[in-house]
C-alpha positions as CSV (number, residue, x, y, z in Angstrom):
1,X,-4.3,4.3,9.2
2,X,-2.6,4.4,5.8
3,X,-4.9,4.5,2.8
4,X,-4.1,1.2,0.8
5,X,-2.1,2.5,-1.8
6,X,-0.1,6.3,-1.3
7,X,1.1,8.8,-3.2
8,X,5.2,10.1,-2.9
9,X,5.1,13.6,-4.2
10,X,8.9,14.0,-3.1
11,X,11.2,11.8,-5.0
12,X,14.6,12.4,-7.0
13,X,14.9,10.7,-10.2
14,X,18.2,11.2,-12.2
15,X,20.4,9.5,-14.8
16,X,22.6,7.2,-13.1
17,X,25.9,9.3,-13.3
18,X,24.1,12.1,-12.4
19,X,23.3,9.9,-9.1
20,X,26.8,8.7,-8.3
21,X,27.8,12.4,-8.7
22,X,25.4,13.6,-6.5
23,X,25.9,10.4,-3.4
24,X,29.6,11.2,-3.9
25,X,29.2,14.8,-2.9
26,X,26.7,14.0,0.2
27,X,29.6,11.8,1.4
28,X,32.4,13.7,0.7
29,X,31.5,17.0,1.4
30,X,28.7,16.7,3.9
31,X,29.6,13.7,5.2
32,X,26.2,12.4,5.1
33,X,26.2,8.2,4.0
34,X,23.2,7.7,1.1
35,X,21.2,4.5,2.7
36,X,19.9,4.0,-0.5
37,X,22.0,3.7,-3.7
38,X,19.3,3.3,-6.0
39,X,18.9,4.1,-9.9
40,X,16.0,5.1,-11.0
41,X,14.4,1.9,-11.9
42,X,15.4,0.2,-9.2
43,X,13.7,3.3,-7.0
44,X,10.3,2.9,-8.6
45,X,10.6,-0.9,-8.3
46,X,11.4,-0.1,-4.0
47,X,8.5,1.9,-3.6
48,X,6.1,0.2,-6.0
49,X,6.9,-2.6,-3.7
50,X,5.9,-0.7,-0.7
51,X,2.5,0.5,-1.7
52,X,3.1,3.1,-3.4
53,X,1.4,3.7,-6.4
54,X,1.4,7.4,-8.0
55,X,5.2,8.4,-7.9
56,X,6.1,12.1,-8.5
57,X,9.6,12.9,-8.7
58,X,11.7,15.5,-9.8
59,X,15.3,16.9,-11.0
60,X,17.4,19.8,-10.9
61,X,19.9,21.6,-13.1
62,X,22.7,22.6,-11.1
63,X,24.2,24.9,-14.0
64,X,24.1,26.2,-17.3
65,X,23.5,24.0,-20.2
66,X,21.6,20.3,-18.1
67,X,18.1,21.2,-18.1
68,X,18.3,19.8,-21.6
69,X,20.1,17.0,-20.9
70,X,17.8,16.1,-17.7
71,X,14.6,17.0,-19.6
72,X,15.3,14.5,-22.7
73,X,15.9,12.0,-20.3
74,X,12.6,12.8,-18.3
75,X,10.7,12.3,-21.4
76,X,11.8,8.9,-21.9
77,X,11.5,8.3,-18.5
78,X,7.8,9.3,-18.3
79,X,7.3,7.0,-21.6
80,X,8.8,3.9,-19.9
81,X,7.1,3.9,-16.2
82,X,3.7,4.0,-16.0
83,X,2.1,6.2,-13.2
84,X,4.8,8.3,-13.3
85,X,4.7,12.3,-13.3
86,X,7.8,14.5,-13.0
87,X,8.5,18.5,-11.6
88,X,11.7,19.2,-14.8
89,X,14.3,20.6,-14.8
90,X,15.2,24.6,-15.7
91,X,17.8,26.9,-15.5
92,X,17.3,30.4,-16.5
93,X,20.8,30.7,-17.8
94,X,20.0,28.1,-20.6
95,X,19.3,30.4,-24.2
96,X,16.4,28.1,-25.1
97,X,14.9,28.3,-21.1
98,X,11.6,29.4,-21.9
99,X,10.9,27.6,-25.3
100,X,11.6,24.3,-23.8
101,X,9.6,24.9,-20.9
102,X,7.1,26.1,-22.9
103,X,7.1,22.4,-24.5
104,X,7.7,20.3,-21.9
105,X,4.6,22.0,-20.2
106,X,2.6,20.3,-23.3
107,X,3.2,16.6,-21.5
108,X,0.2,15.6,-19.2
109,X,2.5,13.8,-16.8
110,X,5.0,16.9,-16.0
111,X,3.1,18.9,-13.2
112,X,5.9,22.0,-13.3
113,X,9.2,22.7,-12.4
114,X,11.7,22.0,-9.6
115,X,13.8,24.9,-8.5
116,X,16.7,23.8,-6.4
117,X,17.6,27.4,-4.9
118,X,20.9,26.8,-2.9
119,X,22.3,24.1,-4.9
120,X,21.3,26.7,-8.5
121,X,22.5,29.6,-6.4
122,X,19.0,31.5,-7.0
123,X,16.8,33.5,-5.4
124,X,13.0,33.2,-6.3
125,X,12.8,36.5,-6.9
126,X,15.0,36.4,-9.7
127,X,13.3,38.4,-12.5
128,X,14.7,36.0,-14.7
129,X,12.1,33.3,-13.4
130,X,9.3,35.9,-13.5
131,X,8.5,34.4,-17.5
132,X,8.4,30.8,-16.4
133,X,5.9,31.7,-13.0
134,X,3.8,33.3,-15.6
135,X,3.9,30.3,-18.1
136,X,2.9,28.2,-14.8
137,X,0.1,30.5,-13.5
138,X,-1.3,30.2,-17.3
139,X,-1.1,26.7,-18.0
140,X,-2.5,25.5,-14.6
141,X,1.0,23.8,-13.3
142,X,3.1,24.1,-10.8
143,X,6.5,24.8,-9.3
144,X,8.4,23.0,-7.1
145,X,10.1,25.4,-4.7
146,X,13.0,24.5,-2.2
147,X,12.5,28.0,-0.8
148,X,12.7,26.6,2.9
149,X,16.1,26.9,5.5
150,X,15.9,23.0,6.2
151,X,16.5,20.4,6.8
152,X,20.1,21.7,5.7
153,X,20.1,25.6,6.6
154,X,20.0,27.1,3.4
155,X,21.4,30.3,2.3
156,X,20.0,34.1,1.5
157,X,18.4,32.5,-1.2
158,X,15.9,30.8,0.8
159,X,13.5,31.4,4.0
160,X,10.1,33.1,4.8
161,X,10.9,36.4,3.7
162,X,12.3,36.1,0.6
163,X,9.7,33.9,-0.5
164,X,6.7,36.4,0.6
165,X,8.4,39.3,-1.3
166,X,7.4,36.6,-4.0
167,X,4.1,35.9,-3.1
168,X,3.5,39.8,-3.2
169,X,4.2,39.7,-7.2
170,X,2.1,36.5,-7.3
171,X,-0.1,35.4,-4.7
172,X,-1.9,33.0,-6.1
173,X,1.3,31.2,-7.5
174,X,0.9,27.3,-7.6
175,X,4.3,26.0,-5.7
176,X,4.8,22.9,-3.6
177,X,7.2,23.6,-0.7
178,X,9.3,20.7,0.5
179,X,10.4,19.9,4.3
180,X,6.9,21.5,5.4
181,X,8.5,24.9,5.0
182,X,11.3,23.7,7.8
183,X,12.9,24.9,9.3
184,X,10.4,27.9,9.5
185,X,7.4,25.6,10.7
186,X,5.2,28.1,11.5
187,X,5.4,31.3,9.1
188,X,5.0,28.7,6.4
189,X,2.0,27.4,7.9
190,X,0.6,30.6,7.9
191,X,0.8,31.4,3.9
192,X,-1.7,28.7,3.9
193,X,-4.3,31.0,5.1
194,X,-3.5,33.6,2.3
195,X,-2.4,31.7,-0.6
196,X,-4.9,29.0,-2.0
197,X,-2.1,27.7,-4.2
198,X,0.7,26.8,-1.9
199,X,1.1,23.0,-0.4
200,X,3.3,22.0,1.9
201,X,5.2,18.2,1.6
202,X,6.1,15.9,4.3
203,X,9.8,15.2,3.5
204,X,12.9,14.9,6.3
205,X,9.9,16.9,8.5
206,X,9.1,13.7,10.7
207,X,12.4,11.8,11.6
208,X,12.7,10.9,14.8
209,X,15.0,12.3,17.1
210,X,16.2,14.9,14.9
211,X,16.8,18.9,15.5
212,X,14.8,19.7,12.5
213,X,11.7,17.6,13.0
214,X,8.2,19.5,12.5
215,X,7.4,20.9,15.8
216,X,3.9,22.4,16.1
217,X,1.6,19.8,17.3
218,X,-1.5,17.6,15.5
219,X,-4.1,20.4,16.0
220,X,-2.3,22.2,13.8
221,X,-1.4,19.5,11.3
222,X,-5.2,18.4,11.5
223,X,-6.1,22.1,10.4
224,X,-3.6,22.1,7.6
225,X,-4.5,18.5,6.6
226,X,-5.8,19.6,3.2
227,X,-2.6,20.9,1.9
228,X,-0.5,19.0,2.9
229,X,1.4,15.5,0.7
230,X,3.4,13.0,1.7
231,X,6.9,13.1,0.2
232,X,9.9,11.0,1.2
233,X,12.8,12.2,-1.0
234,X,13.7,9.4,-1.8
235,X,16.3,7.3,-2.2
236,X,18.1,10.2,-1.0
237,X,17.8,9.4,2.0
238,X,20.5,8.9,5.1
239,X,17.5,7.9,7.4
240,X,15.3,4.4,6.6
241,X,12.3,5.5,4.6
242,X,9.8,4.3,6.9
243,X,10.5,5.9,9.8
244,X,8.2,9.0,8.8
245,X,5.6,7.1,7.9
246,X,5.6,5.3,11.0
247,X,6.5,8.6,13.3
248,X,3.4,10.5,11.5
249,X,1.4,6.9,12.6
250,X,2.4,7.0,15.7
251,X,1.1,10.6,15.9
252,X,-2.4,9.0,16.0
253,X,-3.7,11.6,13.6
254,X,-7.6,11.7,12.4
255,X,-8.5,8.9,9.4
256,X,-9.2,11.9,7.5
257,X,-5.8,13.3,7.7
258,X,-4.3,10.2,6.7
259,X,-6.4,9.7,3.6
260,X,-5.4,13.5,2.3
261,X,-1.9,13.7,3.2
262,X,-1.5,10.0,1.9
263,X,-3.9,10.1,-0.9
264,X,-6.5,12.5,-1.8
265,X,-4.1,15.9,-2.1
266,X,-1.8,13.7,-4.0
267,X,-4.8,12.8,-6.7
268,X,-6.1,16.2,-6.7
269,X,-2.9,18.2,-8.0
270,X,-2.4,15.1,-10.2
271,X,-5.7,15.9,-11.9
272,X,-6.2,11.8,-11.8
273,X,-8.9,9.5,-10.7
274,X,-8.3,6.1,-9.2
């Protein structure tokens, strides 16, 4: 069973233009329909509703010249909501890159940085990012990496591969890896084993009746249980939120796994008590 309050550690927060930009271009050119057209306060107000307490979102600068932009806004953002905590924004074309990420990583409620690598046309191994993995690694944060093929198939910037040639430079990098690595389930999994700093999010990776769903059984999801966090993506979503939640239910998975996935990994990369 759930624990009675959870955790999201997969949501997208933006200014509202930057959120009719983006539902215009799901529509129009992926012809995927937003269920839910919500701004930002009216996001944390849906999920604060349904039990969810800790809310860790996260935005992306698509090109040059928005981290700012996104990163001011964060900041106020973070100042209004309490139990908020944000992933920024970054783009390594931006001339003042490192210096504002070297400040933002002052504030207690940003955990790291989200890189968006097929929508910022990047690959992780980008020497350019090598300063602000270094900056992480030093300042105990984290990166939020969509380095994974799914749930849309990505690009060559993304997949197993390319990300490992990453993990040779810095294996003990801290990065959260949305869509449980999908749609390369399994060799995702597996740099579990090797890399103490890598965790693995729920989101899009449990729909029902879906070609991308996570496919490896509970015995493998029970051994993984402790890196693992529930993340929705939210309101981004062109599914109703809780079907995951009720498909991972229905999986009848241990108490235990539950209470991590839901709850305890969430608190521990938080560095929170509650």
């Amino acid at each position: 069973m759930l624990p009675g309050q959870i955790i999201d550690f997969h949501v997208h927060l933006f200014p509202d233009g930057f959120f009719d930009a983006i539902w215009r271009y799901f529509e129009e050119h992926m012809g995927l329909k937003i269920l839910y057209k919500h701004y930002y306060r009216e996001s944390v107000a849906y999920l604060r509703e349904r039990g969810v307490g800790p809310i860790v979102y996260s935005n992306y600068a698509h090109r040059k010249g928005v981290a700012r932009v996104l990163n001011d806004w964060n900041v106020r953002v973070l100042g209004e909501i309490p139990d908020l905590y944000c992933f920024a924004a970054y783009h390594p074309d931006d001339d003042d890159a490192l210096v504002m990420a070297e400040r933002l990583l002052e504030h207690p409620k940003i955990l790291g940085f989200k890189l968006q690598l097929v929508v910022q046309q990047l690959s992780p191994c980008d020497s350019r990012l090598f300063p602000l993995y270094e900056m992480i690694i030093e300042r105990k944060k984290r990166v939020l990496l969509h380095v994974g093929t799914g749930p849309v198939r990505g690009s060559a910037f993304v997949g197993v591969t390319t990300f490992k040639k990453l993990l040779h430079r810095y294996p003990d990098l801290p990065a959260n890896i949305p869509h449980m690595g999908g749609l390369e389930f399994g060799a995702f999994l597996e740099l579990l084993d090797h890399h103490p700093g890598l965790y693995l999010d729920t989101s899009y990776s449990f729909v029902p009746h879906v070609p991308y769903k996570f496919n490896l059984g509970n015995d493998c999801l029970e051994r993984y249980k402790d890196r693992i966090l529930y993340g929705s993506d939210f309101p981004n979503l062109i599914h109703p939120r809780e079907q995951e939640i009720e498909y991972l239910l229905n999986l009848d998975l241990s108490d235990d796994f539950y209470a991590k996935v839901f709850w305890e990994n969430g608190c521990r990369l938080i560095g929170a008590s509650y």
